[in-house]
Structures are given as C-alpha cells and as structure tokens.
DRENDO-1510 file (C-alpha; in Angstrom, 1 decimal, always signed):
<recs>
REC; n; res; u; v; w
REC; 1; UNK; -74.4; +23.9; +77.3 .
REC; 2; UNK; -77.7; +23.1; +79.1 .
REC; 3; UNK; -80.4; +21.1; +77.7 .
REC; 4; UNK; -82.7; +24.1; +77.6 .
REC; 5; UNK; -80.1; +26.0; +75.5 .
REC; 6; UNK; -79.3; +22.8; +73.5 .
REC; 7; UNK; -83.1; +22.1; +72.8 .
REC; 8; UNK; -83.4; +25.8; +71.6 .
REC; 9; UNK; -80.4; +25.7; +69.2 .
REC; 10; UNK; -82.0; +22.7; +67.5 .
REC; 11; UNK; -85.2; +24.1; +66.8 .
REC; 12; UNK; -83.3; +27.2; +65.3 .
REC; 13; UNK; -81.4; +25.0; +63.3 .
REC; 14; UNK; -84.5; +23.5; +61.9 .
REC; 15; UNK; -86.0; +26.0; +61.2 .
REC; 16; UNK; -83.1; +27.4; +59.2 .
REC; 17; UNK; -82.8; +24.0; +56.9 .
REC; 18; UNK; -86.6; +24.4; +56.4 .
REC; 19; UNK; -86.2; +28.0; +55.1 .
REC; 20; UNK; -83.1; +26.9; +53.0 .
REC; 21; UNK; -85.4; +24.1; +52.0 .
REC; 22; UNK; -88.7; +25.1; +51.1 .
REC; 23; UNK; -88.5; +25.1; +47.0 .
REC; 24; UNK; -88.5; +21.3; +47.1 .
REC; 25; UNK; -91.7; +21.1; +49.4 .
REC; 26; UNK; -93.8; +23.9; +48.9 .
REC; 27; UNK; -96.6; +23.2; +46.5 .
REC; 28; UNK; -97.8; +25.0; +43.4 .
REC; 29; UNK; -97.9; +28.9; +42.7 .
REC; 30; UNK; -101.0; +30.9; +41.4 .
REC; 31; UNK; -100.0; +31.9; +37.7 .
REC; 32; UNK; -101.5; +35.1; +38.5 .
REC; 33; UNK; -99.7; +35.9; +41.0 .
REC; 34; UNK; -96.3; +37.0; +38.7 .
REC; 35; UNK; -96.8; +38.9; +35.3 .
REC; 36; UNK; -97.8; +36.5; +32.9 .
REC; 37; UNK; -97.9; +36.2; +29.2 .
REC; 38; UNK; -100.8; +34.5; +28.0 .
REC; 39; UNK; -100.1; +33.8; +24.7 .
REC; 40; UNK; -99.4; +30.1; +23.6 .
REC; 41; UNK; -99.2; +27.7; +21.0 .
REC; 42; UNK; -99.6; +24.3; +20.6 .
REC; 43; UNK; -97.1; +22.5; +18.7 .
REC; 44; UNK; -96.5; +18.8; +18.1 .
REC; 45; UNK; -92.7; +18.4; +17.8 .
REC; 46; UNK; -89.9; +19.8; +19.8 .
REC; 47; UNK; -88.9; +20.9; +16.7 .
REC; 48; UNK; -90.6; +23.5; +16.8 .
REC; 49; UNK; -89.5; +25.7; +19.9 .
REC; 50; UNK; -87.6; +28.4; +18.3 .
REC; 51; UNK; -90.3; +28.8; +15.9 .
REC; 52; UNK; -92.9; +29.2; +18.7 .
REC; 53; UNK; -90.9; +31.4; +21.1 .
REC; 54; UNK; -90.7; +34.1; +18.3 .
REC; 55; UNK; -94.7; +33.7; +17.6 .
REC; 56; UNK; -95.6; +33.5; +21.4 .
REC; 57; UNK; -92.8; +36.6; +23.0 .
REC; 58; UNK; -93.2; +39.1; +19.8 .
REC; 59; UNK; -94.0; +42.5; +20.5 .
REC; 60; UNK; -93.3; +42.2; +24.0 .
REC; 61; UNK; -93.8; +39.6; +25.0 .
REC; 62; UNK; -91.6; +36.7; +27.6 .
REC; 63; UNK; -92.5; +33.4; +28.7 .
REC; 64; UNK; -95.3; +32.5; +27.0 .
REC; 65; UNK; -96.6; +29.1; +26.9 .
REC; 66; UNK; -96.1; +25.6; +24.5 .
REC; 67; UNK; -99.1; +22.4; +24.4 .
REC; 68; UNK; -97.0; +19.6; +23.2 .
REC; 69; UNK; -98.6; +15.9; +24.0 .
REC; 70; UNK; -96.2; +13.3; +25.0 .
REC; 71; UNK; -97.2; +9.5; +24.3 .
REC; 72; UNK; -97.2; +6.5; +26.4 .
REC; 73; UNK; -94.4; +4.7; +24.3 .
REC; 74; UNK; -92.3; +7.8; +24.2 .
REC; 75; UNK; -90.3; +8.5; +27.4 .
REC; 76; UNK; -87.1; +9.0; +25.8 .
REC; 77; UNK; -85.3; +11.1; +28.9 .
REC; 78; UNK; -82.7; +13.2; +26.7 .
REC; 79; UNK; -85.1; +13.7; +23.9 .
REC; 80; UNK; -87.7; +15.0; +26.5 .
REC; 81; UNK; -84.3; +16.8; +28.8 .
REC; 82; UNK; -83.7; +18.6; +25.6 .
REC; 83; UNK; -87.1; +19.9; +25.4 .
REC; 84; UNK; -87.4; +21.3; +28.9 .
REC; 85; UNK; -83.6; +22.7; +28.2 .
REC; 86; UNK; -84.7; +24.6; +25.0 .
REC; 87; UNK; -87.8; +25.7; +26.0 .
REC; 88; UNK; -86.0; +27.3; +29.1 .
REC; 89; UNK; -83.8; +29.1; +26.1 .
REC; 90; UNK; -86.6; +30.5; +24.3 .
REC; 91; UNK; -88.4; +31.8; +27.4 .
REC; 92; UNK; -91.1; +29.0; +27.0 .
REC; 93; UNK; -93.5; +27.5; +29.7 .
REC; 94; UNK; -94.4; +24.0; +28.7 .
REC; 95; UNK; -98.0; +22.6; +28.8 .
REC; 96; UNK; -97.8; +19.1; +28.7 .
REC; 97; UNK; -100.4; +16.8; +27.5 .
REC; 98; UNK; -100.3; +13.1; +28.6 .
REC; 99; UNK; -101.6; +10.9; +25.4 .
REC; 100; UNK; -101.8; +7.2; +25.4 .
REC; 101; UNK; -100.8; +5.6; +21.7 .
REC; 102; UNK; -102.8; +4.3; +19.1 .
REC; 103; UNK; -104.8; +0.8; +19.6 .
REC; 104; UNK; -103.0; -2.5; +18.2 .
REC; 105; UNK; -105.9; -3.6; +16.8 .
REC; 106; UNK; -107.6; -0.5; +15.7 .
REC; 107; UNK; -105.7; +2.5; +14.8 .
REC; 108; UNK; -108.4; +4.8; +14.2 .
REC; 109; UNK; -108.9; +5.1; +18.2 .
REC; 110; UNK; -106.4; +5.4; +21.1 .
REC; 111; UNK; -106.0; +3.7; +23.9 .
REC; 112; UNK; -107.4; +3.6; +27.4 .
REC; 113; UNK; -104.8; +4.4; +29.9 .
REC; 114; UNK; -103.8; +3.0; +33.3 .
REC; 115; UNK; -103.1; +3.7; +36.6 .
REC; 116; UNK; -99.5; +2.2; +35.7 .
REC; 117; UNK; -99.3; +4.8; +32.7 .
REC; 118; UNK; -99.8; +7.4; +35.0 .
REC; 119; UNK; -97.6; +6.4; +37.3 .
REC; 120; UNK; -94.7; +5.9; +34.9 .
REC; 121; UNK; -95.6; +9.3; +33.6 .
REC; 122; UNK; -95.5; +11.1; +37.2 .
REC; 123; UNK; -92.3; +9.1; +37.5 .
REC; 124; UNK; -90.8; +10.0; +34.4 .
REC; 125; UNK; -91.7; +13.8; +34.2 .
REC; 126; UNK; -90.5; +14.0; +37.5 .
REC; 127; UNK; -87.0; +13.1; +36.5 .
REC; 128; UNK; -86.8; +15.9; +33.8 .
REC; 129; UNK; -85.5; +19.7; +35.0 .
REC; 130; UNK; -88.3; +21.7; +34.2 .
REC; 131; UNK; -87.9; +26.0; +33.0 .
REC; 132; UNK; -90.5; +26.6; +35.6 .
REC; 133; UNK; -91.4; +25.7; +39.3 .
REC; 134; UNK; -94.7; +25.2; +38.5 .
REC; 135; UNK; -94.6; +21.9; +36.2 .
REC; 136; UNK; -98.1; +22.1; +34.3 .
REC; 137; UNK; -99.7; +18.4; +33.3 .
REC; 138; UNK; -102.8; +18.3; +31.4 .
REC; 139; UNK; -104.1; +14.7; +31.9 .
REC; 140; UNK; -105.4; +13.7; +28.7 .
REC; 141; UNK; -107.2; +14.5; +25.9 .
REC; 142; UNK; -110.8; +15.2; +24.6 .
REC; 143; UNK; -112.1; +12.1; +26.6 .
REC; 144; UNK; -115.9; +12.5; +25.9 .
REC; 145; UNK; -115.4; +11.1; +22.6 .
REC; 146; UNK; -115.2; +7.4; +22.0 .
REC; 147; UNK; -112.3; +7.3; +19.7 .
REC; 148; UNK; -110.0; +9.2; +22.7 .
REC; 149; UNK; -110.8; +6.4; +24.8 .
REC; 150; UNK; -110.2; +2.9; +24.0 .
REC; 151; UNK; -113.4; +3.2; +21.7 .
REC; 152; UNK; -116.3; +4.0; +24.0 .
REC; 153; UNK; -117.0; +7.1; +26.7 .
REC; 154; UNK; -117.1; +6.7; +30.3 .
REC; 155; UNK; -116.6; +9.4; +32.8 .
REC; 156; UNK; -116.6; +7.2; +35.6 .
REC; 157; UNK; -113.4; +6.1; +34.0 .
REC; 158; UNK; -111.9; +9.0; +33.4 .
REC; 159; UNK; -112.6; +10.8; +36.5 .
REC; 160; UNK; -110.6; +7.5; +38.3 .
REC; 161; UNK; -107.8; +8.2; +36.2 .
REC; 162; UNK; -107.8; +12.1; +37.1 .
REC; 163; UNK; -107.7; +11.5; +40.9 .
REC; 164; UNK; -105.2; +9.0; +40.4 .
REC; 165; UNK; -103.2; +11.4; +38.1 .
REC; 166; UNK; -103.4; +14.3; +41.4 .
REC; 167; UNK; -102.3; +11.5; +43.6 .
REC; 168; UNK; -99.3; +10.1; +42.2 .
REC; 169; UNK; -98.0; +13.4; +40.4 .
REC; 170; UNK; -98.1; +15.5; +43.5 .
REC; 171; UNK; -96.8; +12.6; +45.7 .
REC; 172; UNK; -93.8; +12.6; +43.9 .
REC; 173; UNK; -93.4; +16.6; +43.4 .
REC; 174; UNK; -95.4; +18.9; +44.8 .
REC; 175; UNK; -94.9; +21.1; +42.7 .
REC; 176; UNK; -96.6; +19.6; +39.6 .
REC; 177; UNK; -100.3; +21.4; +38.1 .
REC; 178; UNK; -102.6; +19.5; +37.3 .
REC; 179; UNK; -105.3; +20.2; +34.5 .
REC; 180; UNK; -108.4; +18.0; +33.7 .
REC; 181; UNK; -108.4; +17.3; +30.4 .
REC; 182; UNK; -110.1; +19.9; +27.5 .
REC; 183; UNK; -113.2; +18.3; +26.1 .
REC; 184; UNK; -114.8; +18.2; +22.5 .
REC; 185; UNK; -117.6; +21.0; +22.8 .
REC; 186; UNK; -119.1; +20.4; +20.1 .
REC; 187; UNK; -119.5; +16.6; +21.1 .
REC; 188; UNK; -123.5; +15.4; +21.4 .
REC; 189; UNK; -124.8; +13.2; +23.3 .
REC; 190; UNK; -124.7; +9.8; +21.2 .
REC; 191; UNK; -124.5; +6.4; +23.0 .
REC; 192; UNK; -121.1; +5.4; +23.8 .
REC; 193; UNK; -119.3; +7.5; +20.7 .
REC; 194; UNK; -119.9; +11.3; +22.3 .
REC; 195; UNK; -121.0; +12.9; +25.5 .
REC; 196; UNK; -121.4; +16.5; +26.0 .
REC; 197; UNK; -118.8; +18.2; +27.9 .
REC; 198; UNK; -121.3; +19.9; +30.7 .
REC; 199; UNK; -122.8; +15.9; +31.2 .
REC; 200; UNK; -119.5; +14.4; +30.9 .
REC; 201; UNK; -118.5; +16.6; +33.8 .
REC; 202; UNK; -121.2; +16.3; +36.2 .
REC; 203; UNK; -120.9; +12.3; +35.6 .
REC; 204; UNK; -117.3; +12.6; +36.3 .
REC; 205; UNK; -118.4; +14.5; +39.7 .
REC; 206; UNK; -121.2; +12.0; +40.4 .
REC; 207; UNK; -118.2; +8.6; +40.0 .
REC; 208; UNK; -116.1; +11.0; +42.1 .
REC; 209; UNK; -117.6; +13.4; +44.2 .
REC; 210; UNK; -115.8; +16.4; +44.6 .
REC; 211; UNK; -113.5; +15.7; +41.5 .
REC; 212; UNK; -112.8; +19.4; +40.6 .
REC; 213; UNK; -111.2; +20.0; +44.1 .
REC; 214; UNK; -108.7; +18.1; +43.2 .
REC; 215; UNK; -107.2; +19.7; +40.3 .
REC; 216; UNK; -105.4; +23.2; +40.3 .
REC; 217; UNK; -106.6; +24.1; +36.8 .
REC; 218; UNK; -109.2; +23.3; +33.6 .
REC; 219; UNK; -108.2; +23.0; +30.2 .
REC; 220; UNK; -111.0; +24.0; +27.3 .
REC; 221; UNK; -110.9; +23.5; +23.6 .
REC; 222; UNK; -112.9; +26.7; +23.1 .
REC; 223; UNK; -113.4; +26.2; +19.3 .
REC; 224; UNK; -115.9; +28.2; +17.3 .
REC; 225; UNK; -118.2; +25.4; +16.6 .
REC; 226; UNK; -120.2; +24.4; +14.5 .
REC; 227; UNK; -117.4; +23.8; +12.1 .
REC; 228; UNK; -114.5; +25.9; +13.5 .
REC; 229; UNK; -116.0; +28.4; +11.5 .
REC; 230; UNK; -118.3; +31.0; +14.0 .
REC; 231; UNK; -117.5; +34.4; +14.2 .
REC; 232; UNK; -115.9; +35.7; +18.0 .
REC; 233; UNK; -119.3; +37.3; +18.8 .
REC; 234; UNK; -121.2; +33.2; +19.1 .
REC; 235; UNK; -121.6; +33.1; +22.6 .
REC; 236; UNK; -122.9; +29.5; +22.6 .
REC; 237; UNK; -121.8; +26.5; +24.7 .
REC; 238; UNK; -120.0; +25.5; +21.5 .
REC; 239; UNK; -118.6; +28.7; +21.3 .
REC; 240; UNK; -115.1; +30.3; +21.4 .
REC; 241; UNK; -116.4; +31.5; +25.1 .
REC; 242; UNK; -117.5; +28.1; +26.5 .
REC; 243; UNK; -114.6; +27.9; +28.6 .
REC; 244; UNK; -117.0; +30.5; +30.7 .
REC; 245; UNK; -119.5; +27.7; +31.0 .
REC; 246; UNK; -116.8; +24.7; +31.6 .
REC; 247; UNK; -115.5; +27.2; +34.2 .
REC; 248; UNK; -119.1; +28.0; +36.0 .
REC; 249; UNK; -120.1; +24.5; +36.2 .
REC; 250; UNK; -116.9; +22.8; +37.5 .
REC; 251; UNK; -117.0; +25.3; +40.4 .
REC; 252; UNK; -121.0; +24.4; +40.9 .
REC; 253; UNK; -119.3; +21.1; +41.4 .
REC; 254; UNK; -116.8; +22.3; +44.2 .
REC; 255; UNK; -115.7; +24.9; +46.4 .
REC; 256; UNK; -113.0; +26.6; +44.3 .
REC; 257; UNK; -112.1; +29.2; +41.1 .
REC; 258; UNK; -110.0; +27.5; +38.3 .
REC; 259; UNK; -107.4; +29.2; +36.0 .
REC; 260; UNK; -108.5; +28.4; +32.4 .
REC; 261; UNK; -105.4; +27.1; +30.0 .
REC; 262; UNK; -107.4; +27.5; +26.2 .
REC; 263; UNK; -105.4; +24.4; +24.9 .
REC; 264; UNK; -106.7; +24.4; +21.5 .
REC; 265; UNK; -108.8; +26.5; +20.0 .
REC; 266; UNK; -108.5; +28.2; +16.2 .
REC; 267; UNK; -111.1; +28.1; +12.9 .
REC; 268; UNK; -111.0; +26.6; +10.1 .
REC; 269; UNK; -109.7; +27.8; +6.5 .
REC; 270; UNK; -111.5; +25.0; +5.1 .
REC; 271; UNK; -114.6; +27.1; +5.8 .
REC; 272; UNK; -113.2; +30.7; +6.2 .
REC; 273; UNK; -110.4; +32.9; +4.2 .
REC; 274; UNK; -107.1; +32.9; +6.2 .
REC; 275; UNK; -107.4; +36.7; +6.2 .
REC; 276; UNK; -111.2; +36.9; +8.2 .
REC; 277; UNK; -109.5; +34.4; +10.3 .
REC; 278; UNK; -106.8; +36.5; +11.6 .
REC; 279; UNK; -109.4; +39.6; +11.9 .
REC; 280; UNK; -111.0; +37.0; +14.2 .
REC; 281; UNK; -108.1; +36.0; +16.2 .
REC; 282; UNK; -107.4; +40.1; +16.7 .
REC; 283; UNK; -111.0; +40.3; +17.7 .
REC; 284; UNK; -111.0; +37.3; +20.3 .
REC; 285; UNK; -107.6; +38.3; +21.9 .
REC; 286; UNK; -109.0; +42.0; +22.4 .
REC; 287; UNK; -112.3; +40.7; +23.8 .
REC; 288; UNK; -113.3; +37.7; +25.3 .
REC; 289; UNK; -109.6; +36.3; +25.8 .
REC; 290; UNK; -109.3; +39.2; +28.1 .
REC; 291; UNK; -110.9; +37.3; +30.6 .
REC; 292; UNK; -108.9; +37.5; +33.7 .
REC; 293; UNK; -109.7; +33.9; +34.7 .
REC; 294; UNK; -108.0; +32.9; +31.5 .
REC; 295; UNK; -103.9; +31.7; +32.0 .
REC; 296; UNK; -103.2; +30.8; +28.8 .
REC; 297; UNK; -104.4; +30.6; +25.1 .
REC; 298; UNK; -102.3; +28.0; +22.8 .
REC; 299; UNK; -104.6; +27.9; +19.5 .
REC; 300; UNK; -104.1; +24.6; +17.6 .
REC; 301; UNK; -101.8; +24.4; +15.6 .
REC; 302; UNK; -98.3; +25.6; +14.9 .
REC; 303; UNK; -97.5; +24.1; +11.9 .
REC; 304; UNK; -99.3; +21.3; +9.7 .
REC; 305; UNK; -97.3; +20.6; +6.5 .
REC; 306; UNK; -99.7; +19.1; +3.9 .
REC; 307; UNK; -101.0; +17.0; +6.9 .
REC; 308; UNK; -104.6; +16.8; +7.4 .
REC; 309; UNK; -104.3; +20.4; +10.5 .
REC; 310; UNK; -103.1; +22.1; +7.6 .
REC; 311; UNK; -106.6; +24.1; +7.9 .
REC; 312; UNK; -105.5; +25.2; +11.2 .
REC; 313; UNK; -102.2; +25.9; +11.0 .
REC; 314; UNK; -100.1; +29.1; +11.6 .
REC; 315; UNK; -97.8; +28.5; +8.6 .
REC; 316; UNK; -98.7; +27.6; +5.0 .
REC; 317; UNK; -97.5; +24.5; +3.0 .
REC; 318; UNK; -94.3; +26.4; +2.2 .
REC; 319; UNK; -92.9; +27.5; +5.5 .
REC; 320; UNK; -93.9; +30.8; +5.4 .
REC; 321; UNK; -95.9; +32.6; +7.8 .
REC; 322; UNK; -99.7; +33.4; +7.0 .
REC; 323; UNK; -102.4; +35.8; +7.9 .
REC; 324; UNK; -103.2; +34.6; +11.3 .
REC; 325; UNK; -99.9; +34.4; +12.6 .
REC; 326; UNK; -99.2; +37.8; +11.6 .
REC; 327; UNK; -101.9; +38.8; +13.5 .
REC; 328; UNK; -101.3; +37.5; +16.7 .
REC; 329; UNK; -97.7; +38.5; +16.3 .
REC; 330; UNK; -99.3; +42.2; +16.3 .
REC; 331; UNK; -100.3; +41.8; +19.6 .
REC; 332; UNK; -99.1; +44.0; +22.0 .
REC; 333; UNK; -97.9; +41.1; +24.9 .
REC; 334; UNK; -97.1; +41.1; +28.5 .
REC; 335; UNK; -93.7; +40.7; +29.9 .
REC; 336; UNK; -94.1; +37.3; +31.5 .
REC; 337; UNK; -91.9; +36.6; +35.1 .
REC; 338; UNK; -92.9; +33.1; +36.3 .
REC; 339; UNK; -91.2; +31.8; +39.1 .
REC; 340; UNK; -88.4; +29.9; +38.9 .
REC; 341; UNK; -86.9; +26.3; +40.7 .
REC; 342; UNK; -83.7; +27.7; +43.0 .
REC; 343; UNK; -82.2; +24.7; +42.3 .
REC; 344; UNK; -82.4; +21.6; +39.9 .
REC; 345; UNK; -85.2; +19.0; +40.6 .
REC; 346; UNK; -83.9; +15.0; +39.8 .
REC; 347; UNK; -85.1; +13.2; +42.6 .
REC; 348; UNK; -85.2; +16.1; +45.0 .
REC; 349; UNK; -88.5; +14.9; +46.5 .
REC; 350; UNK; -89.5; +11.1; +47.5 .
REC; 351; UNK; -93.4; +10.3; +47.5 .
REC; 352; UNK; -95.1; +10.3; +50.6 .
REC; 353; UNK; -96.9; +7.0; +50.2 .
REC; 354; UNK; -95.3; +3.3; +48.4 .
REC; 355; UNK; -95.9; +3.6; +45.3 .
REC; 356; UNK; -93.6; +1.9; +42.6 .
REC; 357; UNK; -91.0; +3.5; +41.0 .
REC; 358; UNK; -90.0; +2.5; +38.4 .
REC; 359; UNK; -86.3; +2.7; +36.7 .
REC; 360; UNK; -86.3; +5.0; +33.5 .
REC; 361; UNK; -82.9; +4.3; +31.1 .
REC; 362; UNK; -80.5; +7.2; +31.4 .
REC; 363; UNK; -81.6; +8.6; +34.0 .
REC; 364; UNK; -79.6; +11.9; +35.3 .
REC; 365; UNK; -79.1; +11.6; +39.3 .
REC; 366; UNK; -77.8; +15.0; +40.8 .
REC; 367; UNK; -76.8; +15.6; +44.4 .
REC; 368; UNK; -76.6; +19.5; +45.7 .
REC; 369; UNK; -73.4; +18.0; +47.4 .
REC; 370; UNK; -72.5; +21.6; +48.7 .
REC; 371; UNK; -75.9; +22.3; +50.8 .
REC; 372; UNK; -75.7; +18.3; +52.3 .
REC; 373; UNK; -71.8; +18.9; +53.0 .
REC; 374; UNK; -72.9; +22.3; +55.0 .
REC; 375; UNK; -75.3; +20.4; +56.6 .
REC; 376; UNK; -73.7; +17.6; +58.1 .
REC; 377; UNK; -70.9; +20.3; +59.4 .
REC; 378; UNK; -73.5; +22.1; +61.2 .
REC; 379; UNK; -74.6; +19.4; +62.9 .
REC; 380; UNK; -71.6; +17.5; +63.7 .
REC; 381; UNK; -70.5; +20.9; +65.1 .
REC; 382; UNK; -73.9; +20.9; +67.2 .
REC; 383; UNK; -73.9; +17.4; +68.2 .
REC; 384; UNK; -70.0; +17.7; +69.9 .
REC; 385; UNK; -71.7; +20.9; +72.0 .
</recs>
C-alpha cells in the first residue's frame, strides 16, 4: 500500500478511536438539554437515599436530585462508592457540597480551605463512579459569613479557591460541574462577620475578574428571610426569589446565562404551622420555582431528629412524614432522563497540567481491557500493511 493510501487509513482510524472515545473527553452537558426532574432534597447522611428517592420521584417523577456535603477528613472511598452506587439505584443525581471540618481551636466556626483540599477533593471524587455523566460539585458553603470561613469574610479568598476548584476538577475530568457556592441572603454587611451576597460577589469579580465565566452553574439558598418565615409572594433580595437577583448580577459580571441549583431553601416551623408551610411549598413550586432557569430545588432539610434543623425538617421527631413533605410529594413531577457515562470512569482521564496526585487507600483501578485489546489489534494489523 502507498504512503498516500497508508496516510489516509490512519487518519480514518483516528478518527474512529476518537468517536469510540469521546465520553471520557467531551466536557459537561446542559441539564436542560434532557428531561429533567427538578425536584431535590438535601440530606446529610447516605442514610438517607431510599428515603429521598421516594420524596424526590413521587407522582412521576425520575432522577431527581440529592445535596449531601462531604468533609475534608472524610474521603472514605467505599463509604462514598456506596453512595454514588445507591443513589444510581434510586434514580438519584447527587449534588455534592465540598465542606471543610470544624476548627481545632474553635468549634463554633469551620475552617478555611486550601488549594491542597481542593486538590485532594478533585482527586478523590474523581476516583468514585458517578450515576451521572455530568458530576455536579458545589464548592463550599455560605462563605459570606465569618463563621463558614476560618472566622472572618474575604471574597478575594474565596474567589481564589473557586478558580482553583474549576482548574483542578476539570483538569482531571472534564466532565465535572462546577457551582459557586450558595450564599447567606439574609447576611448584612458587618465588618469581617457578614457580607451581603450581591457585594460579596462583585468583590469576588473585582479579586478575579471574570470569575463567573468560569463556573458552569450558581447555587442560591433562596430562603424566605427575615426569619425563614415570609410568605412565597416577598419578592425581596432576601426572598424565596433572590436566586433571580444572584442570577442577574453574576451574568452583569460575565458573558454567560447560569442554571440555578436552589440548594437550600425551606421556612421555619419555629415561626409558622407545619400546615401554612406546606400551602407555601405548593405555592412556590407552582409559581416562582417554575422558572425555567431554575435546575434544581433541594429544600433543607430531609430529616432532623430532635437536632437543632428539626424546624426545617421533612419528617417529625417520630419518623413519620409531616405536612410539607406530603405536599411536595403531591406534585405532579417530570420524568427525568439525564445522560449517562457509557462506560465506568476510575482514572479514565489524566490532567492536562502536573499537578499532584495524590494516593487515596483502596482505591478501585479498572481497565476497559476489551476496547485497548481491539485497539492494539487494529493497529498491529495496520502497522504490518
């Protein structure tokens, strides 16, 4: 065979591996772009799957969505393997919240993280199979408040660790989503202790400019503040709408649209009766929820116990389901379809530039031995042409 003939059969070749290829290097998927179900919940344990999947896919309703934060200190891989395994059971997407642990030497704040926390998260999440092709990382937590941040505010800061979180999660898969952090928005402006979401933000933009172009979505804690207690119709900044004015001012900032993952949201039975609160949740999904902008809505919190979220919570102190989580179980829900990984993801992609890896106990390492024994065929065959 000529050279010309030889040359062509190559770049057919390559263009077939590329094709066969493609899940492990194409990079995330617009949510909308597939039927999704919107409804979520954030839990705290994985515990609580089962019990989430029935809340989140009732009348309806498939692949909905799961908040669960994941500390520093706790990168236990078959805990964490067993989490993405059962979630992909009960037809749930997770949302994962990176969360530092509490301070040595004061436990009523948490710490600051690193750029080697982040790293060993990237690392570490990357070694899990995930349900989903798109693997959704929200970076934090409420970081306009003092006491979410190694004890005092700073956007600068925080916008660092963002950029750094893009970087070394989508070196290392691609296919990784990542969401700025949801804010306190009822936070004031008060020294070091609080900062306003809408200044935190444009401080964040003015350490980093352009910031917000380098995330793929924004997470809001759309509470009805004052006092998780204001009726769905408040249409303030500290309002169960204010992801609207999270959303208009990060794209002020840059030159995209955000999806909008509600992370937490939910009132207070401390201040209301557990049956207006469930009017309010029917209310709020039928209204301003409809928001096509909107991804997902995961109201804090599943279950409480006694604890101190009790107020919040979806069950009562004795197991049993209450009036708000009848309610949003009423729902008529969509029949989510998110797209899928073709294949399983341990170390199918190696990061562009040197960063350090680093080693995680137990870790499970899988070949797709049949694709790279078809492979080397092929071109053994090619190269003896």
């Amino acid at each position: 065979m000529n050279l010309i003939w030889k040359s062509l059969l190559l770049l057919f070749l390559i263009s077939i591996f590329s094709f066969c290829f493609k899940d492990s290097v194409l990079a995330v998927y617009d949510p909308f772009s597939v039927p999704n179900n919107k409804f979520g919940i954030h839990i705290l344990f994985p515990s609580e799957l089962e019990d989430a999947g029935e809340l989140v896919n009732s009348n309806g309703g498939d692949w909905g969505y799961v908040t669960i934060p994941i500390q520093h200190s706790d990168k236990d891989l078959r805990k964490w393997q067993d989490f993405m395994n059962t979630a992909k059971k009960f037809h749930l997407i997770p949302l994962i919240r990176l969360s530092t642990n509490g301070d040595y030497f004061n436990n009523a704040i948490w710490e600051k993280p690193k750029n080697s926390d982040v790293l060993d998260f990237a690392n570490f999440l990357n070694s899990l199979d995930w349900p989903t092709k798109n693997r959704y990382i929200i970076v934090y937590n409420e970081v306009n408040r003092a006491d979410e941040w190694g004890g005092m505010v700073n956007p600068s800061e925080y916008a660092q660790i963002l950029s750094y979180a893009v970087t070394s999660f989508k070196s290392t898969n691609e296919n990784f989503f990542i969401i700025s952090a949801g804010l306190d928005n009822a936070a004031p402006n008060q020294g070091n202790k609080y900062m306003n979401q809408y200044l935190f933000m444009r401080q964040m933009n003015s350490a980093i400019p352009g910031i917000f172009n380098q995330i793929d979505g924004l997470a809001s804690h759309s509470y009805p503040n004052p006092n998780f207690s204001q009726a769905p119709a408040s249409k303030t900044a500290m309002s169960v709408v204010s992801f609207r004015q999270e959303k208009q001012l990060a794209e002020s900032l840059s030159s995209k649209k955000f999806p909008v993952f509600i992370t937490e949201t939910g009132w207070s039975s401390d201040a209301l009766s557990d049956s207006l609160i469930a009017s309010y949740y029917q209310s709020i999904f039928a209204n301003a929820w409809l928001d096509p902008s909107i991804v997902a809505v995961t109201p804090f919190i599943l279950k409480a116990g006694a604890g101190p979220f009790q107020k919040f919570s979806m069950f009562d102190t004795n197991g049993n389901p209450n009036f708000r989580y009848k309610a949003i179980s009423s729902i008529a829900k969509t029949k989510g379809s998110p797209i899928f990984s073709s294949k399983k993801v341990l170390g199918n992609s190696l990061p562009p530039k040197k960063y350090p890896m680093k080693k995680f106990k137990g870790k499970i390492k899988e070949k797709n031995t049949t694709t790279v024994s078809t492979t080397k065929t092929v071109l053994k065959w090619f190269l003896r042409i």
